[in-house]
C-alpha positions in Angstrom: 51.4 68.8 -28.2 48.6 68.9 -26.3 48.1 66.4 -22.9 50.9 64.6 -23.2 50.7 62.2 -20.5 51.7 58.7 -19.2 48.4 57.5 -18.6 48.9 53.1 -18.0 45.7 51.2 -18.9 44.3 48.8 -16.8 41.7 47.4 -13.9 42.2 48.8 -10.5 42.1 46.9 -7.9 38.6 47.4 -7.0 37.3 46.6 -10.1 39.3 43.0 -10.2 37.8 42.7 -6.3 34.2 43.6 -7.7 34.8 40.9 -10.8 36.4 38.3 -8.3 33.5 38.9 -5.6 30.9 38.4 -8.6 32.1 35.0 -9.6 32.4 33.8 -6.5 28.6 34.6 -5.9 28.1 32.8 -9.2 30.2 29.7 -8.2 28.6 29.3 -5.1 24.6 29.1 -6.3 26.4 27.0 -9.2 27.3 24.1 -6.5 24.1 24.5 -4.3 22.2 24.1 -7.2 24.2 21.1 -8.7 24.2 19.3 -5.2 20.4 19.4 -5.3 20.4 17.8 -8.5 22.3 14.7 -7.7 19.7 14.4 -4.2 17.2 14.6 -6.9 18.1 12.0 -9.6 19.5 9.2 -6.3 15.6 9.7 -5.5 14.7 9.3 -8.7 16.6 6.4 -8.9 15.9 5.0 -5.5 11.6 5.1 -6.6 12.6 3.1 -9.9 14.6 0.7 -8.2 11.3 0.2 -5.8 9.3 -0.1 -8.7 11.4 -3.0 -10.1 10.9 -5.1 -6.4 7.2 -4.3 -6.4 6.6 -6.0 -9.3 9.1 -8.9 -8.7 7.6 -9.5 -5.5 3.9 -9.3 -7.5 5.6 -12.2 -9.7 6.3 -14.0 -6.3 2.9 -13.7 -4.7 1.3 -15.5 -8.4 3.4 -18.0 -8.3 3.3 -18.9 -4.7 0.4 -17.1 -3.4 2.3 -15.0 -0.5 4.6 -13.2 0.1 7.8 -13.6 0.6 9.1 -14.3 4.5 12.6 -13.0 5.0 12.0 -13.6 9.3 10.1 -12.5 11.8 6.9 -11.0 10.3 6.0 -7.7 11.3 10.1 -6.7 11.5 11.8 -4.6 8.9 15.1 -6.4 7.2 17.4 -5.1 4.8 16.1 -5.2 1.7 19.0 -7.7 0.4 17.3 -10.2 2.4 14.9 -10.7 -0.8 17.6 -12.1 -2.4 16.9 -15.6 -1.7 13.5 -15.7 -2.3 13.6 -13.4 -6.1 17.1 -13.7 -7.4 17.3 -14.9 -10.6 13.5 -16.1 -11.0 12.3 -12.6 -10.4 14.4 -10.0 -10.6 18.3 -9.8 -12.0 19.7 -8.4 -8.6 18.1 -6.6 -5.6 19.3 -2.9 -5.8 21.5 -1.0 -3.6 21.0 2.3 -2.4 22.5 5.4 -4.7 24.3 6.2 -2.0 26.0 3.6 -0.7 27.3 5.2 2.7 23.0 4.8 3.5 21.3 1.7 4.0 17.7 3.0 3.0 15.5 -0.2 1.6 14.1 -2.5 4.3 11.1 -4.7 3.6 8.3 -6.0 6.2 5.7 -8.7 5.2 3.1 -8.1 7.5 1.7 -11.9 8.1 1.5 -14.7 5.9 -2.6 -14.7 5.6 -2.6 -10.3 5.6 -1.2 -10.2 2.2 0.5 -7.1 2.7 3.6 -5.9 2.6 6.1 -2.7 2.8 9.2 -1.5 2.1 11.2 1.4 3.5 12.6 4.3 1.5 14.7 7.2 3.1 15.2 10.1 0.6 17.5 12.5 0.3 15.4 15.4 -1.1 11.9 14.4 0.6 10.8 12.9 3.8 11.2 9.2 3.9 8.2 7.0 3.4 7.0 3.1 2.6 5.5 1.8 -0.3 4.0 -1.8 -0.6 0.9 -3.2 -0.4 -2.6 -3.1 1.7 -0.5 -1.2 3.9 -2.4 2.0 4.2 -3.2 2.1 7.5 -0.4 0.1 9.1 2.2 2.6 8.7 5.2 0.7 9.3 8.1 2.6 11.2 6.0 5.3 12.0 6.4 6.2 8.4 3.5 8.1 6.0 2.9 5.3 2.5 4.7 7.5 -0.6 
């Protein structure tokens, strides 16, 4: 008989180290990659609730000609301040943040007679920014229009 011998088949250790090294690489650009996703979509998200305000305040400012006052003019207030003023002629509900551990919508009405508004966004994924209306050169909260 020619080489008999007791060979045992099988990984050695520093192939299963190699293999376990490899996946953890893999596992780790897996989650970076997922957690940029979700930033993503909440700004996604955050833009369409925006949207949705814009044109319930719009709605507002035919029917009334201004507008809405939530306080002091000139003052940023949470955005749930609106409530009063578009909820349920306007708009179903005024949204919350994706994330609810940030409180990122405020809202500013400039004066009465300016007709000009803005509201606040904070992203997660870009730099925060307001969007509203006339409000191009004001730049409320020191804050560059979306």
């Amino acid at each position: 008989m020619m080489g008999n011998t007791n060979r045992q088949h099988g990984f050695t250790i520093v192939e299963l180290l190699i293999v376990i090294v490899v996946i953890g690489i893999l596992a780790a650009i897996t989650i970076v990659a997922y957690n940029g996703v979700q930033q993503r979509a909440r700004d996604v998200t955050r833009t369409s609730d925006i949207g949705g305000i814009q044109k319930a305040l719009e709605m507002y400012r035919v029917d009334n000609s201004i507008y809405p006052s939530v306080g002091t003019d000139g003052v940023g207030y949470p955005l749930s301040t609106l409530s009063t003023a578009l909820v349920p002629t306007y708009i179903s509900r005024i949204p919350n943040d994706p994330n609810t551990s940030l409180m990122n919508y405020q809202y500013v009405r400039n004066t009465a007679a300016s007709g000009s508004y803005g509201i606040r966004i904070s992203y997660e994924a870009k730099t925060a920014c307001h969007m509203g209306v006339n409000n191009a050169g004001i730049g409320w909260w020191s804050l560059a229009a979306c």
